[in-house]
NUGUBA-46923 format. One record per residue (C-alpha): residue in three letters; x, y, z. Coordinates in steps of 0.5 Angstrom, whole numbers, padded with zeros to 4 digits. Example, Ala and Ser with C-alpha at 12.3 -4.5 7.8 and 13.67 -1.06 7.14 Angstrom:
2
+-----+-------+-------+-------+
|   r |     x |     y |     z |
+-----+-------+-------+-------+
| ALA |  0025 | -0009 |  0016 |
| SER |  0027 | -0002 |  0014 |
+-----+-------+-------+-------+
# end
This chain:
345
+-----+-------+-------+-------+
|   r |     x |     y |     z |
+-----+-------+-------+-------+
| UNK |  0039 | -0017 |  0157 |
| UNK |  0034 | -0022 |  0161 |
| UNK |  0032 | -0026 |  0154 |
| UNK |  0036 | -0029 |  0150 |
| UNK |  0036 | -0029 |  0141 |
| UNK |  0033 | -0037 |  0141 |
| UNK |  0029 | -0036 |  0146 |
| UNK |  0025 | -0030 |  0143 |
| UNK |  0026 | -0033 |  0137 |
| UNK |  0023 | -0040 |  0138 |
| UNK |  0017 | -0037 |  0142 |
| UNK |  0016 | -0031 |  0136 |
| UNK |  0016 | -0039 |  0131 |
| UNK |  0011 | -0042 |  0137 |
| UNK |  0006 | -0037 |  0138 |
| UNK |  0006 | -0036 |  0129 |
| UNK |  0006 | -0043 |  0128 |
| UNK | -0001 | -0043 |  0133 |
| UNK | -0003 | -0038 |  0129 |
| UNK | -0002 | -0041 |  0122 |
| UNK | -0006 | -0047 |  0125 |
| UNK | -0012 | -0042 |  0127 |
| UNK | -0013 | -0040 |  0121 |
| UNK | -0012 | -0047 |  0117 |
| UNK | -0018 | -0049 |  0123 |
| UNK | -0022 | -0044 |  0121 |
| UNK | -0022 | -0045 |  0113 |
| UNK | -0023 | -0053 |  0114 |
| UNK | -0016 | -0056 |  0117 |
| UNK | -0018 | -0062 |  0122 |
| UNK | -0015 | -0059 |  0128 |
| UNK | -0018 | -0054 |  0134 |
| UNK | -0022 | -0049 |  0131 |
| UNK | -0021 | -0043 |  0138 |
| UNK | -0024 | -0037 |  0138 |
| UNK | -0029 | -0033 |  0132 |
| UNK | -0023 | -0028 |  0128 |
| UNK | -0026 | -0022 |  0127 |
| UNK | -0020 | -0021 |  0122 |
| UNK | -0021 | -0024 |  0114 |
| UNK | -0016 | -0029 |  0112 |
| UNK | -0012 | -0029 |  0106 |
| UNK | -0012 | -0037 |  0103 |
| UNK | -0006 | -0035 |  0097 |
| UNK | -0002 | -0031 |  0103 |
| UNK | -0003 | -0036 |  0108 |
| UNK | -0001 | -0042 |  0104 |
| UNK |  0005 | -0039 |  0101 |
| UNK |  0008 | -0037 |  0108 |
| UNK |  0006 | -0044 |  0110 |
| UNK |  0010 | -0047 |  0106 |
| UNK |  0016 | -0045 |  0110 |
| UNK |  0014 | -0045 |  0116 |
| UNK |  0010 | -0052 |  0116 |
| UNK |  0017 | -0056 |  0116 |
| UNK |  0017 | -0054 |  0123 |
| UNK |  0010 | -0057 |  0124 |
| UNK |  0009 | -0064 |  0121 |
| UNK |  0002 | -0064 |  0122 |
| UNK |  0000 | -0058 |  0119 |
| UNK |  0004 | -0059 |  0113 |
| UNK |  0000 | -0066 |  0112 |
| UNK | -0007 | -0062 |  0114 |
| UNK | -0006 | -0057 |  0109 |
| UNK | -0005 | -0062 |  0104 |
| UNK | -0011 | -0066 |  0106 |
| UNK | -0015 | -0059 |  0105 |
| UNK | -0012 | -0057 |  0099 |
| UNK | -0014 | -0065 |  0096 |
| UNK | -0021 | -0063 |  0096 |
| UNK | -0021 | -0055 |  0096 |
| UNK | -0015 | -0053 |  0092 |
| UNK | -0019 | -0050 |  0087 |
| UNK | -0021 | -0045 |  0092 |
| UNK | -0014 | -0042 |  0091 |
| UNK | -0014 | -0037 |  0087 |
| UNK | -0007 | -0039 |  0083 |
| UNK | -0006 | -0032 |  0079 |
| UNK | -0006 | -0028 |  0087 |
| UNK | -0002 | -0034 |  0089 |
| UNK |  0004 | -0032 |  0084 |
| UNK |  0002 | -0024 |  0084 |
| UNK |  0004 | -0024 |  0092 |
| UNK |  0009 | -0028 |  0092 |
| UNK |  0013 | -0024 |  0086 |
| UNK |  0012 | -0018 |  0092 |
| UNK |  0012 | -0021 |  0098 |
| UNK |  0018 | -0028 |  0097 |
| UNK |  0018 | -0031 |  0103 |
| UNK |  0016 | -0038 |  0101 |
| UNK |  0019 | -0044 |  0100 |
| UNK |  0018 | -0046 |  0092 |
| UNK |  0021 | -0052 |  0093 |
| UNK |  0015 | -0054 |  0098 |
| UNK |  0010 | -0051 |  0095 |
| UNK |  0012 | -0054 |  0087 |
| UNK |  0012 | -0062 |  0091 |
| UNK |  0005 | -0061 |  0093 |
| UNK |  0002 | -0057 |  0087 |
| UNK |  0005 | -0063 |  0084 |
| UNK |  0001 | -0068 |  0087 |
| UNK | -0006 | -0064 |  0086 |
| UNK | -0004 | -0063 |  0079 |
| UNK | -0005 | -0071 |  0078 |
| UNK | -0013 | -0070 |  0080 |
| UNK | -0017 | -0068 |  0074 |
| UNK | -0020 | -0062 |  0077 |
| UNK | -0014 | -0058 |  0079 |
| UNK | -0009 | -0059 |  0073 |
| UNK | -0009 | -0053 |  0073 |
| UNK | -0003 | -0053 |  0081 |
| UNK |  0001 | -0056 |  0075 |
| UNK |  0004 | -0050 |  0072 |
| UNK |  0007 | -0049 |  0080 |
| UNK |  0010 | -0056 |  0079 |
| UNK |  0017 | -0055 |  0077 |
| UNK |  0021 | -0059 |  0078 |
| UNK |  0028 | -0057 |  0081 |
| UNK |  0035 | -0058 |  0077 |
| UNK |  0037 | -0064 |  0076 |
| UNK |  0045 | -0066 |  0081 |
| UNK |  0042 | -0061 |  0086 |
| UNK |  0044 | -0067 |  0092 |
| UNK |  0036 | -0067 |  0097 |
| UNK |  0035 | -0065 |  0104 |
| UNK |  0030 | -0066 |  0109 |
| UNK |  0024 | -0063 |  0109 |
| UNK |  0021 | -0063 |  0116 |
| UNK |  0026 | -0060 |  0121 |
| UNK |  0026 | -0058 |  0129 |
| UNK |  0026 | -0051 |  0132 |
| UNK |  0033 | -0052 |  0132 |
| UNK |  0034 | -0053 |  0127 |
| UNK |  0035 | -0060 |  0126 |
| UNK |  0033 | -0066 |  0121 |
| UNK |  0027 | -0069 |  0122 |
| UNK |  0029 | -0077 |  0121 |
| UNK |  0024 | -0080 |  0115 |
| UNK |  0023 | -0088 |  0116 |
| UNK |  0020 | -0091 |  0109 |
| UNK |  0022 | -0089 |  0101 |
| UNK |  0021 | -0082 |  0101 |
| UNK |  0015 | -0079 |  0098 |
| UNK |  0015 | -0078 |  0090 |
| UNK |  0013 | -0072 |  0089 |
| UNK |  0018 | -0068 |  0095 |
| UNK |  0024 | -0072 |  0093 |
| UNK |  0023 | -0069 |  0085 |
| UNK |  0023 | -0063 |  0089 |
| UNK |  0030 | -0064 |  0093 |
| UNK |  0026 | -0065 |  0099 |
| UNK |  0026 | -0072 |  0103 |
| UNK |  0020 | -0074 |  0107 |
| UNK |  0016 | -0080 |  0109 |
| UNK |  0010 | -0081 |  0103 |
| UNK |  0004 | -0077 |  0104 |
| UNK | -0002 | -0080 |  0107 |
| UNK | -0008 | -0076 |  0107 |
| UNK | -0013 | -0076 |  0113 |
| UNK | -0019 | -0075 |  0109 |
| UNK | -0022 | -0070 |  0115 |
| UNK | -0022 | -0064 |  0112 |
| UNK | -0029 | -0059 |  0111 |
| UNK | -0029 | -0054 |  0106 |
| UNK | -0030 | -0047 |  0110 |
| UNK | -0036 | -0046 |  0114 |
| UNK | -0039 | -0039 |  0112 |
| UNK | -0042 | -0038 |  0118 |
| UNK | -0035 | -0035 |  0120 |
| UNK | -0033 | -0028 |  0119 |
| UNK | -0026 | -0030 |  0118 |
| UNK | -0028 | -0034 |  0112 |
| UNK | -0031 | -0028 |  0107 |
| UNK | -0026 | -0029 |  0102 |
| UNK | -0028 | -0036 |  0101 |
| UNK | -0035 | -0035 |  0101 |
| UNK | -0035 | -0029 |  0095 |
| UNK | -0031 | -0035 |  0092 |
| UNK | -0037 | -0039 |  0092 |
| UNK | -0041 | -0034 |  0090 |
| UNK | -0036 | -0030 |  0083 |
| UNK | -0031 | -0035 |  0083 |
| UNK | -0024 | -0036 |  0085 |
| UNK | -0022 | -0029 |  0082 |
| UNK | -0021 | -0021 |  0081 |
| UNK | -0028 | -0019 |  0084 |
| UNK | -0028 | -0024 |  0089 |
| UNK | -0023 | -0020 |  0093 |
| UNK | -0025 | -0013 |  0090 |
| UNK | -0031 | -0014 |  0093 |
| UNK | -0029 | -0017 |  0099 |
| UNK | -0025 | -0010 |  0101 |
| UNK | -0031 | -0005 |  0099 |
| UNK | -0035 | -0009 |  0103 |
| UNK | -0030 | -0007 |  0109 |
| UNK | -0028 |  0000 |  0107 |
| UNK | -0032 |  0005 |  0107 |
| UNK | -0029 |  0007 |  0099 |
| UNK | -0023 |  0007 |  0095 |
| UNK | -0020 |  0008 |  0090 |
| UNK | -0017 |  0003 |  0085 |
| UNK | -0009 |  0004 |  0087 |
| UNK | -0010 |  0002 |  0094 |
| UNK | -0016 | -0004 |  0092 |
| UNK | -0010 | -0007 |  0088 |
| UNK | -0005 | -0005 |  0093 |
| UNK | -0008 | -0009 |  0097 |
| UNK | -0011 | -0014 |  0094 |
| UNK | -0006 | -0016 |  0090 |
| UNK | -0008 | -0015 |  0083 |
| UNK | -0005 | -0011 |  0077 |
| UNK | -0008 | -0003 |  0079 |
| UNK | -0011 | -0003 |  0071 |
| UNK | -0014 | -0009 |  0072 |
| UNK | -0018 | -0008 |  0078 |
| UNK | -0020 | -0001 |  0075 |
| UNK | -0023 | -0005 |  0069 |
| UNK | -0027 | -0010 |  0073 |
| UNK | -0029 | -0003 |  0077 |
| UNK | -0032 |  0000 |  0072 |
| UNK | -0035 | -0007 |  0069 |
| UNK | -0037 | -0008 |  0077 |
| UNK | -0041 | -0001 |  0077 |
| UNK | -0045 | -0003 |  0070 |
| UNK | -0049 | -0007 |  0075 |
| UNK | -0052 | -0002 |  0080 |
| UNK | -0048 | -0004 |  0086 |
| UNK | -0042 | -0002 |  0086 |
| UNK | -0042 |  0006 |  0086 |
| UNK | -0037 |  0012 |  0085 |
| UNK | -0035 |  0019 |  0085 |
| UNK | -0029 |  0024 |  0082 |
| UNK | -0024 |  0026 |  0088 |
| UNK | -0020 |  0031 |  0083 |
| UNK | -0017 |  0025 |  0078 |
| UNK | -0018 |  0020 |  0082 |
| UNK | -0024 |  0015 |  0081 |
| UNK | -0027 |  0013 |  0088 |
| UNK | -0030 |  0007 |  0088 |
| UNK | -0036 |  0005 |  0094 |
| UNK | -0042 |  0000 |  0097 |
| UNK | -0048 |  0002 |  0100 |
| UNK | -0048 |  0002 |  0107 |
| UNK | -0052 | -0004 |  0110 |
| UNK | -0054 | -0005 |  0102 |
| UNK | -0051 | -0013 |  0102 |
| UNK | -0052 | -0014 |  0110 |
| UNK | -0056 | -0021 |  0107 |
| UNK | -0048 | -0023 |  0106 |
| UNK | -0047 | -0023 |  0114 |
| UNK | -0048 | -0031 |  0115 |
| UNK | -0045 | -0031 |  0121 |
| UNK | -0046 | -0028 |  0129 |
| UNK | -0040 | -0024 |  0131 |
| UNK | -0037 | -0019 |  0129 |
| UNK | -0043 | -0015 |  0128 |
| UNK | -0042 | -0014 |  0121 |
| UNK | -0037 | -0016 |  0116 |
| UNK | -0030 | -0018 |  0118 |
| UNK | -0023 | -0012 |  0118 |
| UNK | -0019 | -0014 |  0112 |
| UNK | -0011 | -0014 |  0114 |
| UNK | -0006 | -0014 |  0109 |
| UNK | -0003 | -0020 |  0112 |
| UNK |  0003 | -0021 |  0108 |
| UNK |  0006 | -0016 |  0109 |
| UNK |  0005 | -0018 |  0117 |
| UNK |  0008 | -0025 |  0115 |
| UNK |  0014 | -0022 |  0111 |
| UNK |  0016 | -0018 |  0118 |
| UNK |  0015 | -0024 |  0123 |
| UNK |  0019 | -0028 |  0117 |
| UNK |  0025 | -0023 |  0116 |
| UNK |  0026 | -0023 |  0125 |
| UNK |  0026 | -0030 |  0126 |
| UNK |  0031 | -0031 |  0121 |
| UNK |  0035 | -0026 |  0124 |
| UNK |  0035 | -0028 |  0131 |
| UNK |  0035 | -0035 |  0129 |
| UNK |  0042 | -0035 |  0126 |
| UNK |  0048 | -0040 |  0129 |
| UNK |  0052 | -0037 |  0135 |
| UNK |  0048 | -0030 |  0135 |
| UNK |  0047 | -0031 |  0143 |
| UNK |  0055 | -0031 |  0144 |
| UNK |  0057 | -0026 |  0139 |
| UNK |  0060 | -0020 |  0142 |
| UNK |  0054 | -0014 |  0144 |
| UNK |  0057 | -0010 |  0138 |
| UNK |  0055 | -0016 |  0132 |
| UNK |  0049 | -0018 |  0136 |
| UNK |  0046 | -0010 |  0135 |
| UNK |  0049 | -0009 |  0128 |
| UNK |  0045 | -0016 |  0126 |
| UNK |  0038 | -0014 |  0129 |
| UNK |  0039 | -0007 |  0126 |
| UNK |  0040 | -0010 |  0120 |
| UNK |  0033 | -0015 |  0121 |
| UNK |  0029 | -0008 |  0123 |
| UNK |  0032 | -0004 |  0117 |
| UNK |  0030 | -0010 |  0112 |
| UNK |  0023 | -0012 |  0115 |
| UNK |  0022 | -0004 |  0116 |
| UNK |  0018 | -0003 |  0110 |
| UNK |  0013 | -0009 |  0111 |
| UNK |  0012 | -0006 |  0118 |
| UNK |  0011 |  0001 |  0114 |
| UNK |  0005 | -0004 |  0109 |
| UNK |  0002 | -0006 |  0116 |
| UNK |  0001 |  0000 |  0119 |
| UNK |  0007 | -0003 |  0124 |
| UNK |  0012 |  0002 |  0123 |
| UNK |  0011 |  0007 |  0128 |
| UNK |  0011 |  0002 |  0134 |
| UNK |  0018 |  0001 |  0132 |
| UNK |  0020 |  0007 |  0130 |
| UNK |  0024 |  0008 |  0136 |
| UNK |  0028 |  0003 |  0136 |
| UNK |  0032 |  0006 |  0130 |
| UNK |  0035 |  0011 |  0133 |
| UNK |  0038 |  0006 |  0139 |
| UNK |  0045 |  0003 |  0139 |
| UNK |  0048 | -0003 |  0143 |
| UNK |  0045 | -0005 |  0149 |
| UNK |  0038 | -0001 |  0148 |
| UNK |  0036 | -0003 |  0141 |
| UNK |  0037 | -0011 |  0143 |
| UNK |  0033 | -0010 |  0150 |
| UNK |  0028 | -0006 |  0145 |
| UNK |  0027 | -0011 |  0140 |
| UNK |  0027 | -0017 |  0144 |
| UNK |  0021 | -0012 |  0147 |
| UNK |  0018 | -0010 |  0140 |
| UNK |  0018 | -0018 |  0138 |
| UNK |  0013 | -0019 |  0144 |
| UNK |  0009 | -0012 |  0141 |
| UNK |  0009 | -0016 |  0134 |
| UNK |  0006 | -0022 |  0137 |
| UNK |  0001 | -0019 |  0138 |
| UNK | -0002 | -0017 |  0131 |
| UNK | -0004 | -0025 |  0130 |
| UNK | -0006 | -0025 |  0137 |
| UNK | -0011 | -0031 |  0137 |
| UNK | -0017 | -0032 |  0141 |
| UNK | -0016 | -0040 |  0145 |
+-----+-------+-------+-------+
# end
């Protein structure tokens, strides 16, 4: 084996970490913009995996906080607590501190209902920790709304440098459909006829991260208007747009035409469970035989989120190896996953 489990592991979080900032760039977070993404970018989805993933980079929790100060009502709330029931991978704690603290403006009380806090006697922890897995040091009184949530952290202080998303990105459809219907169900729904060329209501809600009969209901309440069309396939209702027919939505210059939709929380979800894996104390000194039984159990556990995005087959493989072979192969699939979020410099 050439590569060690930390090694893998830290340059799975960097080029993660450099990606959550892309995207974050691109939505409005004062930071380096990179390349145009002709990938559409999922708000609830991204914040919820930034708040785990932002305790290792300061900058960028703050910057996505001064984001949210003046766009949180972009978020859609609902979707926000639908996809996480399907897809835990964030840290509540994280994101109950800073609902908390938009709950206090007017305009977002609506962030309060995510604003629990924890139960009383539980004894707080850092909030920021190195890619080590060390405590970050705080230097004044720790922020109010963070330590009511058991995490300690210098208070936050807003840079007022964020935008709102600029729609003449690709990436950013989802936002500009919320600046058209709202921050909900038809934004999304949509957003994916407008990238697909049909479906039917199961896989527009599987996708999207709504109820299966709420979305058929807004289907059919959707198609009242002459816009959104449908055709019987056996039982199933299936649902279309007319091809160039909403061409005037294109605001941008690249991609040609609309944005690919990704599932990214599935994605988010796998990444998550490898570098949680390859993170754990001392796996580089354990015997060869634990070292193959944990990554096993790593690729067993992220296997149905690669199966969501479509991923599985790159490391279907993998499964049938032992010992030595299915380390070297993982350490070789990670650099194969790196590359679904991949970003333009």
């Amino acid at each position: 084996m050439t590569t060690s489990f930390q090694h893998s592991r830290d340059r799975l979080l960097g080029r993660f970490l450099d990606f959550l900032w892309h995207q974050w760039a691109a939505l409005g977070v004062a930071g380096h913009r990179g390349g145009d993404d002709d990938r559409i970018i999922d708000p609830e989805s991204l914040l919820l995996v930034t708040t785990r993933f932002g305790r290792y980079d300061p900058r960028l929790l703050d910057e996505v906080i001064d984001w949210l100060s003046s766009n949180g009502k972009r978020i859609n709330l609902q979707r926000l607590r639908r996809i996480h029931d399907e897809w835990p991978v964030a840290d509540l704690r994280v994101l109950a501190a800073i609902s908390g603290g938009l709950a206090t403006q007017s305009i977002m009380r609506k962030w309060s209902t995510l604003a629990d806090p924890l139960p009383a006697g539980l004894e707080p922890e850092p909030l920021f920790i190195s890619s080590g897995g060390s405590a970050l040091p705080i230097f004044h009184q720790p922020d109010p709304d963070f330590l009511r949530h058991g995490l300690l952290r210098d208070p936050v202080e807003l840079r007022r440098m964020s935008r709102s998303p600029d729609p003449s990105r690709a990436a950013n459809l989802l936002t500009s459909l919320r600046a058209l219907f709202g921050a909900n169900a038809r934004a999304e729904i949509f957003g994916w006829l407008l990238t697909h060329e049909s479906g039917h209501p199961a896989a527009i809600a599987r996708d999207t991260g709504y109820f299966s009969k709420s979305v058929q209901h807004t289907l059919n309440e959707m198609e009242d208007s002459g816009h959104i069309h449908s055709r019987r396939n056996g039982r199933e209702k299936i649902f279309w747009v007319k091809p160039g027919a909403w061409d005037v939505l294109i605001t941008w210059s690249q991609p040609a035409g609309f944005p690919r939709w990704v599932d990214w929380m599935p994605v988010f979800s796998a990444i998550t469970t490898f570098i949680d894996a390859l993170g754990q104390p001392g796996l580089d000194a354990a015997p060869e035989q634990v070292q193959s039984i944990q990554l096993r159990q790593a690729l067993d556990t992220a296997m149905p989120a690669l199966s969501r995005a479509g991923l599985a087959e790159s490391m279907t493989s993998s499964r049938k190896l032992t010992g030595t072979q299915l380390i070297n192969a993982i350490h070789a699939d990670l650099i194969q996953l790196e590359r679904t979020f991949a970003v333009s410099p």
